[in-house]
Backbone as numpy.savetxt, mean C-alpha at the origin, in Angstrom:
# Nx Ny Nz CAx CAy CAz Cx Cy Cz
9.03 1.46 -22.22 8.17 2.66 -22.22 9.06 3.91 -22.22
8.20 4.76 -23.09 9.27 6.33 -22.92 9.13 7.02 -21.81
9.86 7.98 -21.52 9.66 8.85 -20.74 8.69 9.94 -20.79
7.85 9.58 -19.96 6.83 10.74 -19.69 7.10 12.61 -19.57
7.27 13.28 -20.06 7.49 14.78 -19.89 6.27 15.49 -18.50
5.25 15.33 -18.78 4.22 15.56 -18.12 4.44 15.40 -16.99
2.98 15.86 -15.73 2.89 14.95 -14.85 2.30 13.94 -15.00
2.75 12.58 -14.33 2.42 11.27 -14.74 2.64 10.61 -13.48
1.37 9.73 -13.40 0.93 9.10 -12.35 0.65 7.35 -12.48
2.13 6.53 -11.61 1.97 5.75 -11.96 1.10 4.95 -10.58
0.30 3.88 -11.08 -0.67 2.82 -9.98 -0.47 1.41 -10.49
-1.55 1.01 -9.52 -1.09 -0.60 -9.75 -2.39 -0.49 -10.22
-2.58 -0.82 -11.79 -3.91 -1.10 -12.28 -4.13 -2.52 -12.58
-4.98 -2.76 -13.92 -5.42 -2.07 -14.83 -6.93 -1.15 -13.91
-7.69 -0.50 -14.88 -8.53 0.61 -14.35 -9.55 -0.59 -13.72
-10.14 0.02 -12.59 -10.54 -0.23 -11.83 -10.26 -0.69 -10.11
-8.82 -0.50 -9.83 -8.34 -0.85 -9.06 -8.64 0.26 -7.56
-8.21 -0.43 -6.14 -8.37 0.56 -5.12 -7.30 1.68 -5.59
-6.30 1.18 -6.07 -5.01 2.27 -6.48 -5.56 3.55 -7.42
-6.14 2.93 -8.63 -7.04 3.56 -9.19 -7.74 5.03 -8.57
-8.53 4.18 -7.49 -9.25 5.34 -7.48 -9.19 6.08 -6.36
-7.87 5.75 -5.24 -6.98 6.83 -4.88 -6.07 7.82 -5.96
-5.53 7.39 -6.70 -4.71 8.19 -7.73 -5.93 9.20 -8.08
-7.06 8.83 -8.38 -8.17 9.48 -9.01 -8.27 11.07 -7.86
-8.64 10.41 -6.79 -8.99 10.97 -5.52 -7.91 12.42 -5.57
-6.36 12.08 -5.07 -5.55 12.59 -5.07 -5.38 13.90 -6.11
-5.06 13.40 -7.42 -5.00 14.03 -8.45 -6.39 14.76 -9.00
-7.19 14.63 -8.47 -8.91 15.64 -8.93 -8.31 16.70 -9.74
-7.75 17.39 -9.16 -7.74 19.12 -8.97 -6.71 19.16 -10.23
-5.49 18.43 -10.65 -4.46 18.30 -11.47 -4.78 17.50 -12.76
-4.13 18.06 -13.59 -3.72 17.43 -14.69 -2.85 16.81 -14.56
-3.39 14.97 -14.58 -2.23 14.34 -14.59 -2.80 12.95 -15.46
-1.26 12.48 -15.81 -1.88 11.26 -16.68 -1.59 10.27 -15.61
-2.68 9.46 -15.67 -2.78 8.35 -14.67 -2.23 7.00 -15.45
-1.19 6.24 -15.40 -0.67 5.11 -16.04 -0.68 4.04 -15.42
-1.43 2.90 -15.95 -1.37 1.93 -15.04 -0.34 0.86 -14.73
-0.03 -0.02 -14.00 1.29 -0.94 -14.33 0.85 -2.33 -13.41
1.14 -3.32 -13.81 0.65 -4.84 -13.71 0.65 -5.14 -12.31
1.70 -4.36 -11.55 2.10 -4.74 -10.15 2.80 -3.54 -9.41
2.75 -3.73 -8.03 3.16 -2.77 -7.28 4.76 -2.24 -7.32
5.63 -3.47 -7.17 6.80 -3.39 -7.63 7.15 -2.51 -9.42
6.72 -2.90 -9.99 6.40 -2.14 -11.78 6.39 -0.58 -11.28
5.22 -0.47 -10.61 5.16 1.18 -10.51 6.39 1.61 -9.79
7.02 0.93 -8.77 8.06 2.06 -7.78 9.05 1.54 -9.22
9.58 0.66 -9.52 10.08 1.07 -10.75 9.91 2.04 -11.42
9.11 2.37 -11.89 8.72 3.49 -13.10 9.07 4.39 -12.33
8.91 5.07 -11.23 8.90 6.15 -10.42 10.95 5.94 -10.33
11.62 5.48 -10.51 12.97 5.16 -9.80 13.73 5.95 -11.31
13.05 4.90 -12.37 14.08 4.97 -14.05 13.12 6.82 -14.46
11.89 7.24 -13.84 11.42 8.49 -14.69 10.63 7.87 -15.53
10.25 7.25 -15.76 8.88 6.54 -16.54 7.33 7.40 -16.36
7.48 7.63 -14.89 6.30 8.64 -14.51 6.97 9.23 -13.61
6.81 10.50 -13.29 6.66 11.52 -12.29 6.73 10.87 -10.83
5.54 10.58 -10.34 4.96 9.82 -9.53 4.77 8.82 -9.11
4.56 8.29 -8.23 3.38 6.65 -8.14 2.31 7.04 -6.82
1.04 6.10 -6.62 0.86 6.05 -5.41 0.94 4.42 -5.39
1.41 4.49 -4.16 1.22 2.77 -4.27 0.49 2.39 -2.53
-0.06 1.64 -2.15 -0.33 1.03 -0.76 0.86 0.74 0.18
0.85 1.12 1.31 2.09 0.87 2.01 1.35 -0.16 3.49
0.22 -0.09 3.98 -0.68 -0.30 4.68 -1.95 -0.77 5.11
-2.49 -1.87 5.33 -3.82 -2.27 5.73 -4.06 -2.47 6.87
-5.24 -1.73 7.26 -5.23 -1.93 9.04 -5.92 -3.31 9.40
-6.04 -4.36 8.14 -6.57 -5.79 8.51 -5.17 -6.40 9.03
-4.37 -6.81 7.25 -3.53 -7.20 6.96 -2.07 -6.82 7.29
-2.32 -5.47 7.84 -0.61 -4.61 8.05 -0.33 -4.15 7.17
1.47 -4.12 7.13 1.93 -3.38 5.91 1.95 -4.56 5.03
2.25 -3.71 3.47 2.45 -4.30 2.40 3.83 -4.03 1.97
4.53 -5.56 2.48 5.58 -5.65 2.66 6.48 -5.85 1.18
5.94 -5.83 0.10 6.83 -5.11 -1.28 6.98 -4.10 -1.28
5.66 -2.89 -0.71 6.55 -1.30 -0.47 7.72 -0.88 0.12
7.36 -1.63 1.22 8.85 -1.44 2.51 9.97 -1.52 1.68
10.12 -3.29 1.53 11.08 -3.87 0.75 12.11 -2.89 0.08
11.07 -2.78 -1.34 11.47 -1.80 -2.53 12.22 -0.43 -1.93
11.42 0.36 -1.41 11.87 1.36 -0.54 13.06 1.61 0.46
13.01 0.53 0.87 14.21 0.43 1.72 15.92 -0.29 0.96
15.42 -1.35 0.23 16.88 -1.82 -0.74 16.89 -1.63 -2.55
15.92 -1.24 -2.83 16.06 -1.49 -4.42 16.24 0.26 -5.35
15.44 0.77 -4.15 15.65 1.96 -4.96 16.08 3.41 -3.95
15.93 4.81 -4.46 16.02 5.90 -4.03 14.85 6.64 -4.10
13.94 6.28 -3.43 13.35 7.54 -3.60 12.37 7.93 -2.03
11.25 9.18 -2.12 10.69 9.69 -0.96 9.05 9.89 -1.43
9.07 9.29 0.29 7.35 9.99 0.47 7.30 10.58 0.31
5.92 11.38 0.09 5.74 13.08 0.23 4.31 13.05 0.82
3.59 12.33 0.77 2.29 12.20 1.37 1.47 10.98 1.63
0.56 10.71 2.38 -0.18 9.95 2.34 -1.35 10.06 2.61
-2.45 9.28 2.18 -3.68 9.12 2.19 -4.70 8.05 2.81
-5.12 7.81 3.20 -6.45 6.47 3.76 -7.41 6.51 2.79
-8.03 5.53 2.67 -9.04 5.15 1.65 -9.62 3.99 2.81
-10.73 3.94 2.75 -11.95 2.95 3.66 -11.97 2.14 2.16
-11.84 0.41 2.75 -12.16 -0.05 1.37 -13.31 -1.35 1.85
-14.09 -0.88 0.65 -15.38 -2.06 0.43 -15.15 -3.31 -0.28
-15.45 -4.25 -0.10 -15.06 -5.38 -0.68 -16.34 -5.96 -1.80
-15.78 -6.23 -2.88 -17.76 -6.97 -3.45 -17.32 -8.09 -4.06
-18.22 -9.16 -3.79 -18.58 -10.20 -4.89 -18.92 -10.14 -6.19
-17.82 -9.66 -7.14 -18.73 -9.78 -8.85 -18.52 -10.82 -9.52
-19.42 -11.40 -9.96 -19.70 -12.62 -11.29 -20.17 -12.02 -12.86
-19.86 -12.77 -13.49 -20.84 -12.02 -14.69 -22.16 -12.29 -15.32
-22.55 -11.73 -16.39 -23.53 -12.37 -16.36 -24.66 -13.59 -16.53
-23.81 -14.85 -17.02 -24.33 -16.25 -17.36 -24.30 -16.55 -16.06
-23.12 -15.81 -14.99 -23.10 -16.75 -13.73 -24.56 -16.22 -12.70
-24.87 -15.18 -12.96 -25.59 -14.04 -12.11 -26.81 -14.76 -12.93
-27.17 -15.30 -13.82 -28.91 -15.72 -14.73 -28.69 -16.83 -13.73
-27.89 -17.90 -13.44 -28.05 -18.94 -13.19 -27.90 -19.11 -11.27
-27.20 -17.98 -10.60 -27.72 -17.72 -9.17 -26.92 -16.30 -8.89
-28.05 -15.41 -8.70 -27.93 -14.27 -8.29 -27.16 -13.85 -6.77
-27.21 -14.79 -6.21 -26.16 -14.61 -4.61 -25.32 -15.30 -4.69
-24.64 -15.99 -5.89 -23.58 -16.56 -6.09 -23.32 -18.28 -5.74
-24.40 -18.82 -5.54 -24.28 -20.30 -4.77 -23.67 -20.85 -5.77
-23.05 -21.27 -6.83 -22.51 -21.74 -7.96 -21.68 -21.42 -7.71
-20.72 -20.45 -6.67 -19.29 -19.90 -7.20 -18.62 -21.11 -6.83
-17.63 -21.66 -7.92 -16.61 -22.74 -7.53 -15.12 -22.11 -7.60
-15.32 -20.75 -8.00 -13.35 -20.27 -8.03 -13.66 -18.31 -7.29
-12.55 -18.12 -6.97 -12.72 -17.16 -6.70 -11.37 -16.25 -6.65
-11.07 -14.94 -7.53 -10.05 -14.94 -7.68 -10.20 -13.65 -7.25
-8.97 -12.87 -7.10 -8.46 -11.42 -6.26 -7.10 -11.50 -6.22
-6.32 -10.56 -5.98 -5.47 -9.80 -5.39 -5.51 -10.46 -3.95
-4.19 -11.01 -3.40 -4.00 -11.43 -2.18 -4.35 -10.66 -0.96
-4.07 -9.26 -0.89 -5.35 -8.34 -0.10 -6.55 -8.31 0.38
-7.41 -8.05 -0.97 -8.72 -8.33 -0.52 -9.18 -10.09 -0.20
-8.52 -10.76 -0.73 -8.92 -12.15 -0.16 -8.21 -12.17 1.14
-7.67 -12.07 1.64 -6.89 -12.50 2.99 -8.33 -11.42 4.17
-8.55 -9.76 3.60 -9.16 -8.89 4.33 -10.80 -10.00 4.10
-10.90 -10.53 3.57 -12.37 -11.41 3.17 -12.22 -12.88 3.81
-11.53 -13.17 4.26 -11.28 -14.58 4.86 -12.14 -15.21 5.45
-12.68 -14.77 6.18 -13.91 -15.60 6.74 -15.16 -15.36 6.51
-15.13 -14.40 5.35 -16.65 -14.48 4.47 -16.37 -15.77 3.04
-15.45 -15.60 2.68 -14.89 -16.58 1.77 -15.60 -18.37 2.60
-14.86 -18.29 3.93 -14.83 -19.52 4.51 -16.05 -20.10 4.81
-16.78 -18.55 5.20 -18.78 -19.41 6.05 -19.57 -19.60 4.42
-18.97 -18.56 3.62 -20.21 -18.92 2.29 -19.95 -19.83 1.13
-18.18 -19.79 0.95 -18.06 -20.62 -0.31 -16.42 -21.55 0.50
-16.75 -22.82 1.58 -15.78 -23.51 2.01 -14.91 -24.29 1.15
-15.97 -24.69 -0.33 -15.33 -25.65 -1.16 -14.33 -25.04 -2.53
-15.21 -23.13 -2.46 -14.24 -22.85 -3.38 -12.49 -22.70 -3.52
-12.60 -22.65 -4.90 -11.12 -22.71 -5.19 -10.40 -21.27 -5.34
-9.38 -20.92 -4.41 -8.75 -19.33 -4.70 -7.61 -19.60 -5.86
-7.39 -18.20 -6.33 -6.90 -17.55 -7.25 -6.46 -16.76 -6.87
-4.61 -16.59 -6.71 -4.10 -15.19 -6.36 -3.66 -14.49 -7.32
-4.10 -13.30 -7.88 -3.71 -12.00 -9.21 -3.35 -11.15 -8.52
-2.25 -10.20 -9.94 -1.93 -9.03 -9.66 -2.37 -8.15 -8.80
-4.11 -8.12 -9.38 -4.49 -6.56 -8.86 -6.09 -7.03 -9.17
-7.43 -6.35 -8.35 -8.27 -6.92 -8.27 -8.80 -6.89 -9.64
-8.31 -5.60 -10.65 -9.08 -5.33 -11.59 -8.67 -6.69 -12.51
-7.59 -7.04 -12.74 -7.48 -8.62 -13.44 -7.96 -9.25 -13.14
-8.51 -9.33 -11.59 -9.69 -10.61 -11.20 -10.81 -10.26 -11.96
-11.07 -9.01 -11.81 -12.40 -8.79 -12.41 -12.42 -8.91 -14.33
-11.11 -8.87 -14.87 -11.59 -8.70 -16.34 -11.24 -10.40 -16.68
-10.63 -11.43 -15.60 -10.47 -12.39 -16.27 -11.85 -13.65 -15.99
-12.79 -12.51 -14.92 -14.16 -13.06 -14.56 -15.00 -12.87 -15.40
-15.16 -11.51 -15.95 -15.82 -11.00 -17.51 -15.46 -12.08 -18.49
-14.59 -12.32 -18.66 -14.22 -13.56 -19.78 -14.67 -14.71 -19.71
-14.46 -14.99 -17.93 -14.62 -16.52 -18.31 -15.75 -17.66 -17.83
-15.30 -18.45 -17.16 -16.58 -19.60 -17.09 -17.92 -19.27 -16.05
-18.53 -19.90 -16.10 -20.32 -19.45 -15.31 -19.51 -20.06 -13.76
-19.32 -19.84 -12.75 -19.08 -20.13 -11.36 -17.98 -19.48 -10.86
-17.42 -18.40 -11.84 -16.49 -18.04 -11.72 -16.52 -15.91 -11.02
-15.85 -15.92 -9.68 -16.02 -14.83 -8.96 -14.95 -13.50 -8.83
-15.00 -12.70 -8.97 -13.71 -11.98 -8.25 -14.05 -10.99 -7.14
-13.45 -10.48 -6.22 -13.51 -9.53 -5.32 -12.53 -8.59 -5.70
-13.72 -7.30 -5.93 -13.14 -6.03 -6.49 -14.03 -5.36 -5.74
-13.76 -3.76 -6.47 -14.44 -2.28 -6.02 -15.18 -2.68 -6.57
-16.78 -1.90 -6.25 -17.91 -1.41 -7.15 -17.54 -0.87 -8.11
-16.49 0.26 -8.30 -15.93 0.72 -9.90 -15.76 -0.29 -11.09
-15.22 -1.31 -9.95 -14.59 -2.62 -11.39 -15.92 -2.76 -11.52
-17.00 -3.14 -10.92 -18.13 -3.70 -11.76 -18.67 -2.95 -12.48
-18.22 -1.74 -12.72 -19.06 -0.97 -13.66 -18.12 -0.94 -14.85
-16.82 -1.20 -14.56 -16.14 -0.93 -15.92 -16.29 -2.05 -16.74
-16.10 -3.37 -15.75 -16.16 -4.94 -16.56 -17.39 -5.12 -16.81
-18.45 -4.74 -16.56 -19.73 -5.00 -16.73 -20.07 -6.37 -15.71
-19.79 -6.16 -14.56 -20.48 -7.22 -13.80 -21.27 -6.96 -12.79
-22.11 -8.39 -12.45 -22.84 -8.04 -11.67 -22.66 -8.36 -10.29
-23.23 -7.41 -9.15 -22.58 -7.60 -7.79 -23.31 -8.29 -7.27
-22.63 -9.75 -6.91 -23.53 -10.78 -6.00 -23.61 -10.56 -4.26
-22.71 -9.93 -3.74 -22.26 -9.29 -2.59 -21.76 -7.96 -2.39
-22.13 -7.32 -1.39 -21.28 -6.07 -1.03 -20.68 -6.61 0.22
-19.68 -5.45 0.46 -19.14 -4.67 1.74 -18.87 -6.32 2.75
-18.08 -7.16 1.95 -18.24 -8.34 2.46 -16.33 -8.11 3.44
-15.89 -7.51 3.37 -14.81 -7.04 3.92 -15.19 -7.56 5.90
-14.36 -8.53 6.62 -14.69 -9.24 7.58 -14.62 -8.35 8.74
-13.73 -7.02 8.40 -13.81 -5.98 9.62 -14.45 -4.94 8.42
-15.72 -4.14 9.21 -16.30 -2.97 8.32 -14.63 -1.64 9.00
-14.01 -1.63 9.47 -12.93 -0.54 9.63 -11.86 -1.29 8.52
-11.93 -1.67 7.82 -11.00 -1.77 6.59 -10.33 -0.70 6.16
-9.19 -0.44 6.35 -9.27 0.59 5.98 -7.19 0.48 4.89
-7.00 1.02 3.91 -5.46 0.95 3.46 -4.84 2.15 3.78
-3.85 2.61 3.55 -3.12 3.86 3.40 -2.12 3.25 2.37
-2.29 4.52 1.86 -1.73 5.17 0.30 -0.54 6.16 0.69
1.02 5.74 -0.28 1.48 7.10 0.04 2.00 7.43 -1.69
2.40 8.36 -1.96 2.50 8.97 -3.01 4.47 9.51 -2.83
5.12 8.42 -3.90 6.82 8.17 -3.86 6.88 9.38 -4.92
8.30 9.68 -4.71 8.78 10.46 -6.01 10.46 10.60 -5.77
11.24 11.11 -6.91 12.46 11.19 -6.82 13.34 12.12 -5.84
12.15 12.77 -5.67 13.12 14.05 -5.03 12.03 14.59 -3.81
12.38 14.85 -2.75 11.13 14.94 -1.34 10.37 16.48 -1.62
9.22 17.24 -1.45 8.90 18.20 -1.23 9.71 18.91 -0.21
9.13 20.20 -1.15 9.44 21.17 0.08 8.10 21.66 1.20
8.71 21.36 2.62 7.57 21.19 3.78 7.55 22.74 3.90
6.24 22.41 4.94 5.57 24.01 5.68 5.60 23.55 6.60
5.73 24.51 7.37 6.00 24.59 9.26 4.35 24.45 9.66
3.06 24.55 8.83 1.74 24.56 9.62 1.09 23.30 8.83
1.59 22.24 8.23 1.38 21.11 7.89 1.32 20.10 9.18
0.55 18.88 8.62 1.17 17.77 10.11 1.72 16.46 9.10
2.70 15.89 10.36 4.33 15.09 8.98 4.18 14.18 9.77
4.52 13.39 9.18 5.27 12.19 10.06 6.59 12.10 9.20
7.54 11.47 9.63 8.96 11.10 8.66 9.27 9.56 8.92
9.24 8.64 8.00 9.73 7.00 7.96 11.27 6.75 7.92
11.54 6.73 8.85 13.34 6.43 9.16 13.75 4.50 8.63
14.56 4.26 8.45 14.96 2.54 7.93 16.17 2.90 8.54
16.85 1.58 9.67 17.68 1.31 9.72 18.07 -0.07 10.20
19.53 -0.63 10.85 19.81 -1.44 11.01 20.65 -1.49 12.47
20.27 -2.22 13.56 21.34 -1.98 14.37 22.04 -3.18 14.74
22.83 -2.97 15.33 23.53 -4.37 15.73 22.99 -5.33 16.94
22.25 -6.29 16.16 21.22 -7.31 16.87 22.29 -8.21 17.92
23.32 -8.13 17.90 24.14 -9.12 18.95 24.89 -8.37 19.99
24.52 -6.95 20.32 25.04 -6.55 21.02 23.69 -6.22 22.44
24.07 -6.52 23.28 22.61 -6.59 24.17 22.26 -4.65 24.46
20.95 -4.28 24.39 20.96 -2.90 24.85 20.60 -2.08 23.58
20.82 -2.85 22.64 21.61 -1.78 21.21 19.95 -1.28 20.99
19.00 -1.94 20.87 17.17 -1.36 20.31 17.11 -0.25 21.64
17.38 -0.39 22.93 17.16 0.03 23.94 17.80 1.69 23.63
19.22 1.60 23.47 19.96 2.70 23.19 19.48 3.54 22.13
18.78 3.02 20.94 18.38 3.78 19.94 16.97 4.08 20.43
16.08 3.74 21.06 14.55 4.00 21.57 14.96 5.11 22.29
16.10 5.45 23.00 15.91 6.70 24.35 16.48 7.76 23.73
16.83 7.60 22.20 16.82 8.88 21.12 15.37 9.59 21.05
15.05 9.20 20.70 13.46 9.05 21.01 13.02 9.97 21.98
13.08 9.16 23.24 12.20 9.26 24.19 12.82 10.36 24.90
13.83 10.64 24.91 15.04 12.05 25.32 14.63 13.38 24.88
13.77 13.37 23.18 13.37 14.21 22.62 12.08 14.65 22.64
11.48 13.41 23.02 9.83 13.83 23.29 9.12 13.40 21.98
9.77 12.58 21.13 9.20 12.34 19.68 8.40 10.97 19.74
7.58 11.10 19.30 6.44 10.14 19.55 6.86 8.81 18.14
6.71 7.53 18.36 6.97 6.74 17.35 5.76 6.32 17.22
4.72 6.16 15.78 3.23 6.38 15.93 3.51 4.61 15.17
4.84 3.91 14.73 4.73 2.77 14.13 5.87 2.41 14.12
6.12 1.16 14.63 7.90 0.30 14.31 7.83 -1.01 14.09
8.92 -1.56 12.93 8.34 -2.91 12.70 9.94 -3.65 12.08
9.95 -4.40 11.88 11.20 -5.01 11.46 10.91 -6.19 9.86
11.84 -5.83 9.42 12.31 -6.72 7.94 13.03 -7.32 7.94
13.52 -8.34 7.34 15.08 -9.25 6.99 15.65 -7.99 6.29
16.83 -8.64 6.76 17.73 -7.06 6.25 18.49 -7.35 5.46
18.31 -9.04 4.30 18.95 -9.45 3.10 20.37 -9.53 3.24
20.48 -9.34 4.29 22.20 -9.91 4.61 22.49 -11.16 4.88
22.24 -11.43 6.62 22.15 -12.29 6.61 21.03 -13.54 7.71
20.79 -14.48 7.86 19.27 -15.09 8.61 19.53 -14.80 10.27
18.39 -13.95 10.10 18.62 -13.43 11.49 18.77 -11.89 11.80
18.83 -11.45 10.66 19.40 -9.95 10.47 18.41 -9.13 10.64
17.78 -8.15 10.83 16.70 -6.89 10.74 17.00 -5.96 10.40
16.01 -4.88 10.01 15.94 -3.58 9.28 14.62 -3.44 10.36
14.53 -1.55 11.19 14.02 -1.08 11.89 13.10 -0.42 10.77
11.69 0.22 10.54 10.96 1.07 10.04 10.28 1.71 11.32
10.75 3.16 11.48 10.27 4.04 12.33 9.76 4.89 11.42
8.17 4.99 11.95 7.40 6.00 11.20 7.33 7.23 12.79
7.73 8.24 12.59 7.65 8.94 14.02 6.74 10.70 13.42
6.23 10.91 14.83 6.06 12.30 14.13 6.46 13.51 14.12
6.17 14.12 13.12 7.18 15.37 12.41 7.67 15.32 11.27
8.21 16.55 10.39 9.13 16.29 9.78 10.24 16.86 10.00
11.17 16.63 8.83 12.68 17.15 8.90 12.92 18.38 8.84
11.45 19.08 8.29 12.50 20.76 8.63 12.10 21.36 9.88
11.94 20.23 10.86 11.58 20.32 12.12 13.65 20.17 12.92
13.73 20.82 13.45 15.31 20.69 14.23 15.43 19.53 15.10
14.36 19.54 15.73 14.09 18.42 16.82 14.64 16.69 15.87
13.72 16.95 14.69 13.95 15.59 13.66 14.78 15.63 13.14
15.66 16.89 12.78 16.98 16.28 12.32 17.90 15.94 13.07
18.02 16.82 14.24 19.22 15.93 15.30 18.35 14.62 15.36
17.31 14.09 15.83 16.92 12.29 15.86 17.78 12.21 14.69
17.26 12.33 13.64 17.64 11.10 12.14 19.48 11.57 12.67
19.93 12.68 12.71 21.65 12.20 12.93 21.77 11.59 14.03
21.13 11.21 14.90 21.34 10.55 16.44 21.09 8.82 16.03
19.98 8.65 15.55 19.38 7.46 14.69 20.53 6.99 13.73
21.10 7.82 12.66 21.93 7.21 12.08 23.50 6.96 12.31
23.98 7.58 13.66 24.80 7.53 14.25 25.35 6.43 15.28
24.27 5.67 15.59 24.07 4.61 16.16 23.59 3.31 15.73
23.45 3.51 14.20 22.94 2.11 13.53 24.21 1.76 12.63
24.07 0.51 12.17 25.04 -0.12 11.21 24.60 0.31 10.08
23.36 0.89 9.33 22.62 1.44 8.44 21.46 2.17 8.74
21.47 3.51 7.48 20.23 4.16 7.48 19.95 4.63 6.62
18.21 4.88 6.43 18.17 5.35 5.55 16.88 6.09 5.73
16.68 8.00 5.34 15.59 8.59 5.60 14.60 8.31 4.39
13.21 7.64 4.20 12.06 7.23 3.31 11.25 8.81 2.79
11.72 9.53 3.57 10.66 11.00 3.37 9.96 11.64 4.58
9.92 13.02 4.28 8.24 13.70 5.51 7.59 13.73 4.71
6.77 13.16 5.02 5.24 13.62 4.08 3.75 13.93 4.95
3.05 14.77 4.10 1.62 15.27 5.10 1.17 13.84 5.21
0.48 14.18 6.41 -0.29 12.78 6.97 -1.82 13.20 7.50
-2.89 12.40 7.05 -3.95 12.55 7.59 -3.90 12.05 8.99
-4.73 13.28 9.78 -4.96 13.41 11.06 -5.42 11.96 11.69
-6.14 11.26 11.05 -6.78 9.19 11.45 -5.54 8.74 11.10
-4.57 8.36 10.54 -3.84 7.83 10.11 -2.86 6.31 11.64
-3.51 7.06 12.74 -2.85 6.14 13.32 -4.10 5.49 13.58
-5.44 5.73 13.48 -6.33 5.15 14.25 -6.59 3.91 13.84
């Protein structure tokens, strides 16, 4: 693919996706071209080589947790920064098409059922009380569940947005089947180079590092950076740190940002004391974002 000149907005499509219609959300007000790409990994690509401007991609589910290819990517494969993030409440639906929907309208025929590993995992025990015998299907992205359900055989289901059913033309055998109604993802929006912040914004900043796991004290010593400053850690979690078994990578999401003084002595105190670091971005944060 060429390089985009424009602004250009890459997601994890094809159209109809939750990515979709955050990018949608986000971008209202702008001219931007919205580009879709097969997988989540694809887009922070595109965003790394200049392919697009942008991406938003999911970093978060308050069922499932994080979505641990964002981290990943973010933390070893590429360079780049948050600049914002978003929440989206997400609904879950049952669509079939239409030979399957003439022959049972609430879906009792479904024998397959395909999605995006997300919404099936956030659907788990609606999957389990209504269809025990069906067969799963893990895809890209829900909207491929939904266009390879448009295509194909009568018993055949996907769990998408209400959008996908309007684009694929299907019909909804279920709503809002999502097993917690607080479903909820967060979205953040990567780019090459970080914004420039305002002092009357609210930030959080995502720190990555590594400390030395065999020395006793060492998590302890880096937490009272922290707690010395009065900086609140609103999320911390650990990765394989691809070295070696046994190894970790820290993700501190804390709040503030960096053109805060307080946060830059942390991140030099933070990276002064780890075997690795690396700052992910400040970006605006909605006020729910921890809830």
């Amino acid at each position: 693919m060429s390089k985009i000149q424009a602004l250009s907005v890459g997601f994890l499509g094809p159209k109809g996706t939750y990515s979709e219609e955050m990018a949608l959300s986000i971008y209202a007000k702008e001219e931007a071209a919205l580009v879709p790409y097969t997988s989540i990994s694809a887009v922070i690509r595109a965003v790394e080589t200049g392919e697009v401007s942008q991406g938003v991609v999911p970093i978060e589910n308050s069922i499932e947790g994080s979505i641990n290819i964002t981290l990943d990517m973010l933390a070893h494969d590429v360079h780049l920064f948050i600049t914002q993030e978003k929440i989206k409440s997400i609904h879950n639906y049952l669509l079939v098409n239409g030979e399957t929907w003439q022959t049972s309208p609430a879906g009792e025929n479904i024998e397959l059922i395909i999605s995006h590993e997300q919404p099936l995992a956030q659907c788990r025990n609606y999957i389990n009380t209504h269809f025990p015998k069906a067969r799963i299907k893990v895809v890209e992205s829900t909207s491929t569940a939904a266009s390879l359900v448009a295509a194909g055989k009568v018993g055949w289901a996907a769990i998408c947005s209400q959008r996908a059913a309007e684009i694929y033309n299907l019909k909804i055998a279920a709503g809002n089947i999502q097993d917690n109604d607080s479903n909820r993802t967060r979205f953040v929006v990567i780019k090459k180079r970080p914004d420039a912040l305002v002092h009357d914004g609210l930030y959080k900043t995502l720190l990555a590092c590594r400390i030395n796991g065999e020395r006793p004290g060492a998590l302890y010593e880096l937490l009272t950076e922290f707690v010395k400053r009065n900086i609140n850690i609103t999320k911390i979690e650990s990765r394989p740190a691809r070295t070696n078994l046994g190894e970790y990578i820290f993700f501190l999401d804390i709040d503030g940002g960096i053109h805060s003084e307080t946060i830059r002595e942390l991140a030099a105190a933070v990276e002064e004391k780890t075997l690795w670091f690396k700052n992910l971005g400040s970006y605006l944060c909605e006020k729910n974002s921890r809830a």
